[in-house]
KOLVOMI-414739 format. One record per residue: x, y negated, z negated of N, C-alpha, C in turn; chain; residue number from 1. Coordinates in steps of 0.2 Angstrom, whole numbers. Example, Ala and Ser with C-alpha at 12.3 -4.5 7.8 and 13.67 -1.06 7.14 Angstrom:
> 66 | 28 | -39 | 62 | 22 | -39 | 66 | 16 | -39 | A | 1
> 64 | 11 | -35 | 68 | 5 | -36 | 64 | 0 | -39 | A | 2
end
This chain:
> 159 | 116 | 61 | 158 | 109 | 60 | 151 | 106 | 60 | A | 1
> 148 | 108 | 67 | 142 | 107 | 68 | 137 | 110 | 62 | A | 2
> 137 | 116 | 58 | 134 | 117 | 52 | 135 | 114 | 48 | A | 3
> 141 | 114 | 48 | 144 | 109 | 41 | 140 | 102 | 38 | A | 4
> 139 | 96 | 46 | 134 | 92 | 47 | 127 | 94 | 46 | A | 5
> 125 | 100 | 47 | 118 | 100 | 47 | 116 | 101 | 39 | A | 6
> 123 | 104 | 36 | 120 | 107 | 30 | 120 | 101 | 23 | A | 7
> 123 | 96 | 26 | 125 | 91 | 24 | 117 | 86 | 23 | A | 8
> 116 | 86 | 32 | 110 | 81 | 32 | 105 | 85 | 30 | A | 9
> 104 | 90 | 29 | 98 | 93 | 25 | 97 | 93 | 18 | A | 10
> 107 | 92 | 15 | 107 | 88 | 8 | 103 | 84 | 6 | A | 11
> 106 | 78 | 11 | 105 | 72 | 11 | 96 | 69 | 12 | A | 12
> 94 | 71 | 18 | 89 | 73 | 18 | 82 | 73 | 11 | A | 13
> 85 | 80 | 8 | 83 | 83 | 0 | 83 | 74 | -3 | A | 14
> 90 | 73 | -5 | 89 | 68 | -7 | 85 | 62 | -7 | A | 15
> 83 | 60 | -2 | 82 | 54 | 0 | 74 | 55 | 0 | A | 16
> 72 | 62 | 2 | 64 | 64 | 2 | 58 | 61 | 0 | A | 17
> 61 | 59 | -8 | 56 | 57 | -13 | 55 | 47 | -11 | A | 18
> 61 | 46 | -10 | 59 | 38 | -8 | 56 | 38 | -1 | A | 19
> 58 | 41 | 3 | 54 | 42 | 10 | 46 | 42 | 8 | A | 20
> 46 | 47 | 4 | 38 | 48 | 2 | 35 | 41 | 0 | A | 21
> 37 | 37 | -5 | 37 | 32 | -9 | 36 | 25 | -2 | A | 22
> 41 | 25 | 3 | 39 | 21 | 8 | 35 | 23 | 12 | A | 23
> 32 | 26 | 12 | 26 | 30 | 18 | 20 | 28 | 12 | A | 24
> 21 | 28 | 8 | 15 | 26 | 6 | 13 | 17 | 4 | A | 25
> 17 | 16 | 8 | 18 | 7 | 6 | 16 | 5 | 12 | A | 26
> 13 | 6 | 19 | 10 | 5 | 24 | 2 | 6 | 24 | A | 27
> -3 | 3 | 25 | -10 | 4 | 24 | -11 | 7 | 33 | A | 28
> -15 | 12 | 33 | -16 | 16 | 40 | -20 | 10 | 44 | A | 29
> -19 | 5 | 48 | -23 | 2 | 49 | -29 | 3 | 54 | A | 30
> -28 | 9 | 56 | -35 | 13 | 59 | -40 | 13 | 54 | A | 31
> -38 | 18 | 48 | -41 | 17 | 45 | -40 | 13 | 36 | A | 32
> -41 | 9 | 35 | -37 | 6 | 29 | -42 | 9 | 22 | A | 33
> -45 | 13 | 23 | -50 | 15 | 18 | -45 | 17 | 10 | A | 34
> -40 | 20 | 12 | -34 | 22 | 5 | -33 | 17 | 1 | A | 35
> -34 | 11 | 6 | -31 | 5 | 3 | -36 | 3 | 0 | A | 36
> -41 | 1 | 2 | -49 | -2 | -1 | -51 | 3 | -5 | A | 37
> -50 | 9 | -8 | -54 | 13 | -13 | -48 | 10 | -20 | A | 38
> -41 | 10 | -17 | -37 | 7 | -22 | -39 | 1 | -26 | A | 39
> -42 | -4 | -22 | -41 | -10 | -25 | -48 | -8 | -27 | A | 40
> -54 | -7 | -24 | -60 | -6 | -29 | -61 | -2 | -37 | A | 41
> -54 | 2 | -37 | -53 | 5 | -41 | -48 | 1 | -45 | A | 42
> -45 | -3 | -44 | -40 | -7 | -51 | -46 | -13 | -51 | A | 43
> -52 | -14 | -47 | -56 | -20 | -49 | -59 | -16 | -55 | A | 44
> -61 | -10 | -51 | -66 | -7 | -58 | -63 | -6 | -68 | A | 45
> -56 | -4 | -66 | -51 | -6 | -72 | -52 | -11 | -77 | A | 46
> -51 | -18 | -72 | -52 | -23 | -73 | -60 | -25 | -76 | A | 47
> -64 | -21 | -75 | -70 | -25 | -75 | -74 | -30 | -71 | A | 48
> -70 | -30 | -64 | -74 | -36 | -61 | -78 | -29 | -55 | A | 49
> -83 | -35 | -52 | -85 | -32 | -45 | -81 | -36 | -39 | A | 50
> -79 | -31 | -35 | -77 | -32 | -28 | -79 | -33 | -22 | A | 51
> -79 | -37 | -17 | -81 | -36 | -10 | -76 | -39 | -7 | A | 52
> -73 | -35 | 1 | -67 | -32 | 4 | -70 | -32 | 11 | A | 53
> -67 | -38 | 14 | -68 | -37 | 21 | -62 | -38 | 25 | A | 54
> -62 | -31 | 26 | -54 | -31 | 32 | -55 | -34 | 39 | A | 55
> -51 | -36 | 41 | -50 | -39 | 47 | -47 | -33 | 53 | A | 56
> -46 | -36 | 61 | -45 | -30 | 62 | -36 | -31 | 61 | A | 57
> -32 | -26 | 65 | -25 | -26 | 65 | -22 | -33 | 71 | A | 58
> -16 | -37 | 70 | -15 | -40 | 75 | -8 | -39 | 75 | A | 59
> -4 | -41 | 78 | 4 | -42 | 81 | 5 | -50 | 80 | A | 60
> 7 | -51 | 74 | 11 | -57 | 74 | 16 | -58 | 76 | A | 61
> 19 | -63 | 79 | 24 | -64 | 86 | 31 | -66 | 81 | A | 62
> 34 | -63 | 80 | 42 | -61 | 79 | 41 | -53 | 73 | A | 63
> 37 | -51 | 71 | 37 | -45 | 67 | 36 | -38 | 70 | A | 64
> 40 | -34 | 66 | 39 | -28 | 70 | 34 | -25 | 68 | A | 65
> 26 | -26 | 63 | 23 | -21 | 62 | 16 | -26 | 64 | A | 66
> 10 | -24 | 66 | 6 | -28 | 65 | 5 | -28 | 58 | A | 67
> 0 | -36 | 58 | -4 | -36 | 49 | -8 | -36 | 51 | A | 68
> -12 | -36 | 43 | -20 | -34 | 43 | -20 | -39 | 37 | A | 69
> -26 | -43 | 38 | -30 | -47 | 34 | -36 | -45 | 30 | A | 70
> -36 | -47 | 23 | -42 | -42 | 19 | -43 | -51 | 16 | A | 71
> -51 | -50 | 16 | -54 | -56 | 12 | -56 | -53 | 8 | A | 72
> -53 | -52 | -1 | -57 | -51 | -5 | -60 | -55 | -14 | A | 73
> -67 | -53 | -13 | -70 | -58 | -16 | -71 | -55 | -24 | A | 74
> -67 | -57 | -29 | -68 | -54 | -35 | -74 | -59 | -41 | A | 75
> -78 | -55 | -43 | -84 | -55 | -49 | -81 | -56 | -54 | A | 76
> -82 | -58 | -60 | -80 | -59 | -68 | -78 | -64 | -72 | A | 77
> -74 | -62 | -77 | -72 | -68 | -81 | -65 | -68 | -76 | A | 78
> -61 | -74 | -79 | -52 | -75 | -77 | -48 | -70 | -81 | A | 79
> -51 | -70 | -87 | -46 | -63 | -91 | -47 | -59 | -87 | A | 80
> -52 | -54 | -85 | -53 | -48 | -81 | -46 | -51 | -73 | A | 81
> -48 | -56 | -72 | -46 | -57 | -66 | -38 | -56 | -64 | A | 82
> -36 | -60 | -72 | -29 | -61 | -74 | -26 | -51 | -75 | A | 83
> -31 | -49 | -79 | -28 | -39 | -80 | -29 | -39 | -71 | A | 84
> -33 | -40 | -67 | -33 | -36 | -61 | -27 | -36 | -57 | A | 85
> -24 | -43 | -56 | -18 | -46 | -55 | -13 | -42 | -59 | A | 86
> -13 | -40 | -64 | -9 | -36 | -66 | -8 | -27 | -66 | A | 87
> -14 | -28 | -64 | -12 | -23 | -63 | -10 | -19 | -55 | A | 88
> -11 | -24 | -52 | -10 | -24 | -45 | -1 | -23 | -43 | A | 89
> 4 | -28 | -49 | 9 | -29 | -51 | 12 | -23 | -53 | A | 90
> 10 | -20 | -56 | 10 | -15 | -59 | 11 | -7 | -55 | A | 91
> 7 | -7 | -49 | 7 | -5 | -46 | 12 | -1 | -41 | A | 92
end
């Protein structure tokens, strides 16, 4: 029975792998958040605007389980550009 179980959750497991994957990558490292800021430099640059990105540190806000992280970012361009950025960030 005990294999039985195991052979099951390593099924299951298999199964589930790829959205596992998919929410691990929906956390920014907040040691280091740089994955995250090369990303949005990189849909600005899509977009056509220029970017400046200032992260804040990490903090624990008082009823949530994860700290946040606050980014002040400051976008370059026209509102078209600004409007595709925003979409593509949706998109995302």
């Amino acid at each position: 029975a005990k294999i039985k179980n195991l052979r099951n959750v390593q099924t299951l497991y298999r199964s589930y792998q790829p959205n596992l994957e998919k929410m691990d990558s929906l956390f920014i490292n907040a040691e280091e958040p740089i994955g995250f800021i090369e990303f949005l430099e990189q849909e600005a640059g899509s977009a056509h605007l220029s970017i400046e990105i200032y992260p804040s540190n990490p903090k624990k806000v008082n009823g949530d389980t994860w700290q946040s992280m606050e980014f002040q970012i400051t976008l370059f361009g026209s509102f078209s550009n600004l409007l595709k950025f925003c979409q593509l960030l949706s998109d995302s």
